[in-house]
C-alpha positions as CSV (number, residue, x, y, z in Angstrom):
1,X,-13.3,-61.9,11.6
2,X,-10.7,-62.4,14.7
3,X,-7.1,-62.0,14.4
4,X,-4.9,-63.5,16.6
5,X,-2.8,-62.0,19.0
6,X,0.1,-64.1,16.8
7,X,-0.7,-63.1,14.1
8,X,-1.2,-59.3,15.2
9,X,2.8,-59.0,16.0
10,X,3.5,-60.8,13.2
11,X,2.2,-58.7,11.0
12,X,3.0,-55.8,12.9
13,X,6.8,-57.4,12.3
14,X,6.3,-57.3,8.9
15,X,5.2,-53.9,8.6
16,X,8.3,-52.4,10.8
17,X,10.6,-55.0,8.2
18,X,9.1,-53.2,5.5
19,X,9.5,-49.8,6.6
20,X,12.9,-50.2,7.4
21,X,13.8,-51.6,4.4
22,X,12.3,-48.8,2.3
23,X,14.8,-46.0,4.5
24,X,17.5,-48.4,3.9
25,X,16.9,-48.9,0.0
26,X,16.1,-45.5,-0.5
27,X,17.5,-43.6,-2.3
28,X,18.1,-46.8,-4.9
29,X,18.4,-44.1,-7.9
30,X,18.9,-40.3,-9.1
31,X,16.8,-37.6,-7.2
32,X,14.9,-34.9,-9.0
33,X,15.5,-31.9,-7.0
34,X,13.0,-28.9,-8.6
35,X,14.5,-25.4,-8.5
36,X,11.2,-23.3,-9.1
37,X,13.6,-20.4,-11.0
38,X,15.5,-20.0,-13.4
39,X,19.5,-20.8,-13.2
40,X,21.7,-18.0,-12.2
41,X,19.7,-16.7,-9.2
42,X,20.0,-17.2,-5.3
43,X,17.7,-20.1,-5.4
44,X,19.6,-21.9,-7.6
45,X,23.4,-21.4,-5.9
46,X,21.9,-22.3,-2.6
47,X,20.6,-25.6,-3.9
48,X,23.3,-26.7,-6.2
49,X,26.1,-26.1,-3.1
50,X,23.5,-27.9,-0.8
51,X,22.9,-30.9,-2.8
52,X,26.9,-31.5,-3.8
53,X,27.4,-31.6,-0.3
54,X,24.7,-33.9,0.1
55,X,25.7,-36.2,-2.6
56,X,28.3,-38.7,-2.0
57,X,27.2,-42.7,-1.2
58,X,23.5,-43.6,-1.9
59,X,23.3,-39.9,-3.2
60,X,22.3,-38.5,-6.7
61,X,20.6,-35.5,-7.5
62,X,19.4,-33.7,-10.6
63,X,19.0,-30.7,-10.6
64,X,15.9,-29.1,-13.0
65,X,15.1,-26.1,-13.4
66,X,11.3,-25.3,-13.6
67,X,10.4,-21.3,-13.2
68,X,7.4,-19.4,-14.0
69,X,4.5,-17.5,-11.7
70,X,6.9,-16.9,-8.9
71,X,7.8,-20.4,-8.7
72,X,4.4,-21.9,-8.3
73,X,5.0,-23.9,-11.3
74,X,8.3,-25.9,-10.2
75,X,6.6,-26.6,-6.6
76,X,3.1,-27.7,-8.0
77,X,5.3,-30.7,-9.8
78,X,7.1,-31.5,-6.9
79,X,3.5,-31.9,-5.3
80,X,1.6,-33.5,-7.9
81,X,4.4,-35.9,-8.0
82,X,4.6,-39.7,-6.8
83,X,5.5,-39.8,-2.8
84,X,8.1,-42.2,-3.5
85,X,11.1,-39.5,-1.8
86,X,12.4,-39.0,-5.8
87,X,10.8,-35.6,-6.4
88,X,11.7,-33.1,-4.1
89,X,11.8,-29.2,-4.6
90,X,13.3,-26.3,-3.0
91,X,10.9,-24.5,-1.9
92,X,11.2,-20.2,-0.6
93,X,9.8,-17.7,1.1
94,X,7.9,-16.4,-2.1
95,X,6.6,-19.8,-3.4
96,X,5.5,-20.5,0.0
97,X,4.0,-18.1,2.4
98,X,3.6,-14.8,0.2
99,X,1.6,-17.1,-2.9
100,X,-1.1,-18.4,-1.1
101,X,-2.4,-14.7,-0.4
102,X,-0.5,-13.1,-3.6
103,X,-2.8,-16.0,-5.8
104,X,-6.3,-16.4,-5.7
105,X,-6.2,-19.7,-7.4
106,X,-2.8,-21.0,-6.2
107,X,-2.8,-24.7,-7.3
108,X,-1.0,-26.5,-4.1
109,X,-1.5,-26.0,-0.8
110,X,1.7,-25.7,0.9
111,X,0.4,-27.1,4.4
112,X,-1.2,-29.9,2.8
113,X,0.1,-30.9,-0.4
114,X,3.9,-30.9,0.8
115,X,6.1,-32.8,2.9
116,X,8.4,-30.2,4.5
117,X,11.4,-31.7,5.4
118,X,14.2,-29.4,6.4
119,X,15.1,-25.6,6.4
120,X,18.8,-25.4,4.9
121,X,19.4,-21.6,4.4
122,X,18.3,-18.2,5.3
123,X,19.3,-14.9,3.4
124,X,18.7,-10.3,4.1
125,X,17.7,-9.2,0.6
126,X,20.4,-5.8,-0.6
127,X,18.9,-2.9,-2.2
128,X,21.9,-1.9,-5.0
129,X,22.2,0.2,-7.3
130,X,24.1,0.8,-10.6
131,X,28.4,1.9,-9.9
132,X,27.1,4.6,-12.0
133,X,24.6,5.8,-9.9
134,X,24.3,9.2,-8.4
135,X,22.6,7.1,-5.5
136,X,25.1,6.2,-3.1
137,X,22.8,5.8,0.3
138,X,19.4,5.0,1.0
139,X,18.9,8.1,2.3
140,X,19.9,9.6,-1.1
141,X,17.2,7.7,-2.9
142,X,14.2,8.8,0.1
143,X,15.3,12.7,-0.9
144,X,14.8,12.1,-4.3
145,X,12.0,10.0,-4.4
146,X,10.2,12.3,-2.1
147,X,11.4,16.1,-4.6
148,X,9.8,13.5,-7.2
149,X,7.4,10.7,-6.5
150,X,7.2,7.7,-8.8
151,X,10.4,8.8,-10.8
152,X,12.9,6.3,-9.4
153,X,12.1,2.9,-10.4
154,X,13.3,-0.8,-9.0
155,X,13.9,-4.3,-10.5
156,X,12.3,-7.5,-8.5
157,X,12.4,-10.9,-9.1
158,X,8.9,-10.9,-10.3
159,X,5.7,-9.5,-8.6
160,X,4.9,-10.7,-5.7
161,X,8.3,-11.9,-4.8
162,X,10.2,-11.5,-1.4
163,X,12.7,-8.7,-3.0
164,X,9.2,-6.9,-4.4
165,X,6.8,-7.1,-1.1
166,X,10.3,-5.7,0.8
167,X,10.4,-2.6,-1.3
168,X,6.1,-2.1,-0.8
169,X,7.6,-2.2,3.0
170,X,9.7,0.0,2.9
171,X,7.8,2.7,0.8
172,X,5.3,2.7,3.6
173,X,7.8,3.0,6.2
174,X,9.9,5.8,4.4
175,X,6.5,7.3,3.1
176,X,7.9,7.6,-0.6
177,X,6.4,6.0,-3.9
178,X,9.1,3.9,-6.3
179,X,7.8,2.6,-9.6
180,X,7.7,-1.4,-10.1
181,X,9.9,-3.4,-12.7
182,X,9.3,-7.4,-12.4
183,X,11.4,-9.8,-14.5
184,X,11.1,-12.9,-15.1
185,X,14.0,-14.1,-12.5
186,X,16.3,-13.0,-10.4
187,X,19.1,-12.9,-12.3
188,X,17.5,-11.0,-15.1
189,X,17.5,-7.8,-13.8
190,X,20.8,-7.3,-13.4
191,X,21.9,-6.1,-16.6
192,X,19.4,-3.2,-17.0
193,X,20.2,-2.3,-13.1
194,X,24.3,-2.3,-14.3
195,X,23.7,-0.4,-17.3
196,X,21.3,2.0,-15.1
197,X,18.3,1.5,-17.3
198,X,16.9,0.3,-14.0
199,X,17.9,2.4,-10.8
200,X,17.2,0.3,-7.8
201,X,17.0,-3.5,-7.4
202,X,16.0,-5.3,-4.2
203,X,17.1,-8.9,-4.5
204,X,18.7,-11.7,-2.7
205,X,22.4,-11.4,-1.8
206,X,23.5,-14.4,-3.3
207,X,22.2,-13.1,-6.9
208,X,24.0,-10.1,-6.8
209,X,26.8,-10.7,-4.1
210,X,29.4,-11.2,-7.5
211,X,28.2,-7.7,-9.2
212,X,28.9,-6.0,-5.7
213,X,32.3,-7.4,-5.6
214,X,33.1,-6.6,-9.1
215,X,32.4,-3.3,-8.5
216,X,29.3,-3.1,-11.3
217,X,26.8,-2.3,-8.1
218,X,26.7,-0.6,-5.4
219,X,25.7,-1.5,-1.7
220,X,22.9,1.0,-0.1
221,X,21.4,-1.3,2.9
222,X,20.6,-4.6,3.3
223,X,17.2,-5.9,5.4
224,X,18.5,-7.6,8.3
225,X,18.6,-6.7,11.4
226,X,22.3,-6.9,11.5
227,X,24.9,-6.5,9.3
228,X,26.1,-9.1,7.1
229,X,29.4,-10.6,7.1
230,X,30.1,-10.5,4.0
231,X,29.0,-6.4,3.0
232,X,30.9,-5.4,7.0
233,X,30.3,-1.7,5.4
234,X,26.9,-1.5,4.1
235,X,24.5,-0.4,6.9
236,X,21.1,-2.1,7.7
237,X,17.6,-0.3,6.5
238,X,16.8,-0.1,10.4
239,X,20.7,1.5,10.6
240,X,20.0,4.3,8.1
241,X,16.6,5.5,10.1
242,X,14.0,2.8,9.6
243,X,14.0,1.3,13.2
244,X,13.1,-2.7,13.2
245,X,13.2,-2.6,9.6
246,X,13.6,-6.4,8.5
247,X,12.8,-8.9,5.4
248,X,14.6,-12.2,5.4
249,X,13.9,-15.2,2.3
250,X,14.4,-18.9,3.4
251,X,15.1,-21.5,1.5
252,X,14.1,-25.3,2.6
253,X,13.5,-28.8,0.9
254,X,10.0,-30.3,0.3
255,X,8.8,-33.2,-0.9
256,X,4.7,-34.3,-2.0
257,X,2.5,-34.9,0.8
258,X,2.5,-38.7,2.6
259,X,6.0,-38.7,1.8
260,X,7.1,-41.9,4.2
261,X,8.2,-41.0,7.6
262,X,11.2,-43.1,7.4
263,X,12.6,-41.0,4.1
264,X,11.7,-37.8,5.6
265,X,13.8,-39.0,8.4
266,X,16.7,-40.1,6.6
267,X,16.8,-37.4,4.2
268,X,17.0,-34.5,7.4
269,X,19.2,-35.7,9.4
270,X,21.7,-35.8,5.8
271,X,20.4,-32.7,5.0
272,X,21.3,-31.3,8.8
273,X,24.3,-33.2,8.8
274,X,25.5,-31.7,5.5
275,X,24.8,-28.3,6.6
276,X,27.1,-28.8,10.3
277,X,30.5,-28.6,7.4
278,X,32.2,-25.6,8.0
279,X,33.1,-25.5,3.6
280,X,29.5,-25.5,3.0
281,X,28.5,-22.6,5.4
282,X,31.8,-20.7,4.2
283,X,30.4,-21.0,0.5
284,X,26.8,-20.2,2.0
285,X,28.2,-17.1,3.3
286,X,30.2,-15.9,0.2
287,X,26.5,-15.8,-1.2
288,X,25.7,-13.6,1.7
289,X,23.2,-16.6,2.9
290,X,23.4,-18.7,6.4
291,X,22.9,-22.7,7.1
292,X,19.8,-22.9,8.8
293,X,19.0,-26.5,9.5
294,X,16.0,-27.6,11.5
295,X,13.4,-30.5,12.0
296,X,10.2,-31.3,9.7
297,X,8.1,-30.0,12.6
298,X,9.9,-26.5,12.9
299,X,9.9,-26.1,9.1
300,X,6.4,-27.0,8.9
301,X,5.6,-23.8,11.5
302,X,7.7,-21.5,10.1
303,X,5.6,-21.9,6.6
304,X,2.5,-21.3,8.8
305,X,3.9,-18.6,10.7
306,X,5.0,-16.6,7.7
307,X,1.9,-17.4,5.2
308,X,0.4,-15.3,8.0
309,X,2.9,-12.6,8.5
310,X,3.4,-12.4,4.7
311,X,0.0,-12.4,3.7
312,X,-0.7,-9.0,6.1
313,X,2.0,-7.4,3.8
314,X,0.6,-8.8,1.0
315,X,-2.8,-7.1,1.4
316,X,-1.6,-4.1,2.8
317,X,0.0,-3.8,-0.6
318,X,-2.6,-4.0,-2.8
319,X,-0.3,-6.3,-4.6
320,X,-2.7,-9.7,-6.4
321,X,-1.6,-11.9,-9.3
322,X,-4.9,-13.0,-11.0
């Protein structure tokens, strides 16, 4: 059967018509926007200060909660949903390039099952401990740790979690042996680490950024390479004798895979938009996090990039989630 050049354009016409009306309808109702963790923790803040600046005209998001498995569960909905641009997630560092090596049978693949469609933050991890705490530098805790092996003991996130591979890190760096405490979120921990039933806890800054400033924790180092604004006194791990030392979480906004070009299109260049107001990076940075907008295409690399520089610490660990 021949199709005529006629009516080639003209349904090439219709096609364009009917893309652009889909980026111009959409969004024509509320947004699900996953967090894969619980409420309370650095996930969390980031995305509910991202999507109120988002929302305004055209704009609704709601925000649900899904944790469990280090966030696999919340991002395997936002892939198994419709690609219709009204389930999106926030995806991380953990729930992204450490799981597909930390799980043998993850159930999404995050290069193929998602549409990654922009970066928005970027956050160091702190290592804190209790007010109460003897510990009051990191050298402090490699001395003890080192008279007595095993005897100090740290809080994560949850196994497998940026704030848990960063602390296998830096025992192999320091050459000392901690012992392990996962919870079930990353604001859990923070009680036990306040009343000292817990001694160490390496977590995002945003999760703990309000226990520092009340004066419940206390600074030792945080993981980037420079100092953070917001902690101007608390040295870096590379600072306090760990040269290069450095483990940073991101934070970026999926969607299911085939989501359509023209909402992934619309939907960054708000998202980047959002993130170029100077009240949103000022409330970022009281969380101790940074905007960090980018494209679909550099998002997309950075996921690859890091599955494979996660996945090396991941297996030198020994750590494995079955």
């Amino acid at each position: 059967m021949q199709i005529s050049r006629r009516a080639a354009l003209a349904f090439a016409a219709t096609s364009l018509t009917a893309s652009l009306a889909l980026a111009q309808a959409w969004p024509a109702k509320p947004i699900r926007l996953i967090v894969p963790f619980p409420p309370g923790g650095g996930t969390d803040t980031i995305t509910r200060e991202v999507a109120h600046k988002i929302a305004g005209p055209g704009y609704t998001f709601v925000i649900d909660n899904k944790p469990g498995t280090g966030g696999n569960i919340g991002v395997d909905t936002a892939a198994k949903a419709a690609p219709d641009g009204y389930t999106l997630v926030m995806g991380q560092t953990s729930n992204l390039a450490i799981n597909p090596t930390l799980y043998p049978k993850l159930p999404y693949d995050p290069l193929k099952d998602l549409t990654p469609v922009s970066l928005v933050a970027s956050s160091p991890l702190v290592i804190v401990a209790s007010a109460n705490s003897p510990f009051r530098t990191l050298a402090d805790v490699v001395k003890e740790s080192r008279a007595h092996p095993g005897s100090i003991n740290f809080a994560s996130a949850g196994n497998g979690t940026v704030g848990h591979l960063a602390a296998e890190s830096f025992q192999r760096v320091a050459g000392i042996k901690l012992t392990h405490i996962p919870y079930k979120g990353a604001a859990q921990g923070a009680t036990d680490v306040i009343s000292g039933q817990v001694q160490l806890y390496f977590s995002t800054i945003p999760t703990l950024i309000g226990h520092i400033q009340s004066g419940k924790m206390r600074p030792l180092a945080v993981t980037s390479l420079q100092r953070v604004d917001d902690l101007p006194n608390v040295p870096t791990v590379a600072e306090s004798g760990y040269k290069g030392f450095e483990a940073v979480t991101w934070f970026g906004i999926l969607g299911p895979a085939n989501l359509p070009k023209d909402v992934v299109i619309k939907l960054n260049a708000d998202i980047n938009k959002a993130l170029k107001d100077p009240e949103l990076a000022r409330k970022l940075g009281a969380q101790g996090a940074d905007v960090a907008g980018s494209t679909p295409e550099q998002f997309t690399n950075l996921i690859r990039d890091d599955i494979a520089r996660w996945g090396k610490i991941v297996k030198d660990s020994g750590a494995r989630i079955d």
